[in-house]
C-alpha positions in Angstrom: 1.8 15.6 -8.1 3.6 16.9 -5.2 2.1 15.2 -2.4 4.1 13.5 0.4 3.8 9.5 0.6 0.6 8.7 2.2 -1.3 5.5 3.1 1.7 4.0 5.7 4.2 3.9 2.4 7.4 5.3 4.0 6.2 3.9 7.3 5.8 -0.3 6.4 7.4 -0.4 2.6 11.0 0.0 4.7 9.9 -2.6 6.9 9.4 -5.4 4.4 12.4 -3.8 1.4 14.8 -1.4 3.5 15.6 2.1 3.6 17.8 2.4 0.5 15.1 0.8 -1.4 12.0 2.1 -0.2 13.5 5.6 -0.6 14.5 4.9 -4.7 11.1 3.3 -5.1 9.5 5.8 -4.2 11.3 8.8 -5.4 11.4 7.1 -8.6 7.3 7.0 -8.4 7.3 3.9 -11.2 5.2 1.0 -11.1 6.7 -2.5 -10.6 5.5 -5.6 -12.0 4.4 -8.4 -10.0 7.4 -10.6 -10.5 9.8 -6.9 -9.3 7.2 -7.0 -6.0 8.1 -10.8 -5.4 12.2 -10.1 -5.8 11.7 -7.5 -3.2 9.7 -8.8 -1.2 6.4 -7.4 -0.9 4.7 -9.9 -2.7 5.7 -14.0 -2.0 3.6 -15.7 -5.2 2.2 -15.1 -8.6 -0.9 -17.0 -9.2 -3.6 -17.6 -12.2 -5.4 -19.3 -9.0 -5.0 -16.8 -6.3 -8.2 -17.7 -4.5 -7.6 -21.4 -4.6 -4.2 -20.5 -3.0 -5.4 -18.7 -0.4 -7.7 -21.4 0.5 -4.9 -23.9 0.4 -2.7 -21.4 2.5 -5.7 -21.1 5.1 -6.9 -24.8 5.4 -3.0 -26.0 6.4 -1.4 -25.0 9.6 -2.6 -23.9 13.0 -4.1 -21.3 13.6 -2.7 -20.1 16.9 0.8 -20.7 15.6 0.5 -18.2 13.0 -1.3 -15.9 15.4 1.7 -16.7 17.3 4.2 -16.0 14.8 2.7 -12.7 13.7 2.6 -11.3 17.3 6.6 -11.9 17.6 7.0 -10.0 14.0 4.7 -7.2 14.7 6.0 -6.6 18.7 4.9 -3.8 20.5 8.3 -2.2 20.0 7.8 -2.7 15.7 4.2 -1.2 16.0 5.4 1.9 18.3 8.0 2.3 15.9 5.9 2.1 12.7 3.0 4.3 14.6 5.5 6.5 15.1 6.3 7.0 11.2 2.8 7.0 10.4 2.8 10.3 12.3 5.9 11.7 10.3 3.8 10.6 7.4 0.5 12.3 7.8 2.4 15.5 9.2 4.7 15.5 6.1 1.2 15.0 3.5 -0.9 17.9 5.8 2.0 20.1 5.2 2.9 19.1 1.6 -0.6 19.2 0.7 -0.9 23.1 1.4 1.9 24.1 -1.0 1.0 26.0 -4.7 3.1 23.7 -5.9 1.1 20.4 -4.7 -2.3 22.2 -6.3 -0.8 22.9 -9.7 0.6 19.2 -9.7 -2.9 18.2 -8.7 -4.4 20.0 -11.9 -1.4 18.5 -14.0 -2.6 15.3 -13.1 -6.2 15.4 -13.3 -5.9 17.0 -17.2 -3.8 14.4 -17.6 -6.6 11.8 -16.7 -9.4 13.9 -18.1 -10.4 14.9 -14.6 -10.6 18.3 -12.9 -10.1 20.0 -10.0 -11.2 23.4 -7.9 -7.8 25.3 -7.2 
């Protein structure tokens, strides 16, 4: 479409799969199945049961430890970092968004769908 990565991609998806990764995935634009997300790494578990696991997952451990543990994985230093690349993000989609290009990718896409759009 023509669009720069929106929605914290560029900012988190390094995070949890790298750089070198992150950048392929998403300059390649294709879909991954759930089993791809879970040898990455953005995904831990395929389930037929996913609400029964998430029940299990929340009725066993403590509470304050996982609080815990998330506060030492999302630091104030990783948060300024990634706020910092959300930032870069949203500048690089406002400008990207602008282009003729961007608009006739737009229109491209929306025919493709059956959809329209006011260029």
């Amino acid at each position: 479409v023509g669009f720069a990565p929106d929605g914290g991609w560029t900012a988190l998806l390094r995070e949890r799969i790298g750089a070198g990764r992150a950048l392929e995935w998403l300059q390649s634009d294709r879909r991954l199945s759930a089993a791809a997300l879970c040898e990455a790494g953005l995904a831990t578990a395929i389930s037929d049961t996913p609400e029964a696991m998430a029940a299990e997952l929340a009725a066993n451990g403590d509470i304050g430890a996982r609080l815990a543990i998330k506060a030492l994985i999302w630091d104030e230093a990783s948060r300024a970092r990634i706020n910092t690349r959300l930032e870069a993000e949203t500048a690089a989609f406002l400008d990207r968004i602008i282009q003729p290009g961007t608009a006739l990718g737009m229109a491209r896409f929306l025919e493709r769908i059956g959809g329209t759009v006011d260029v």
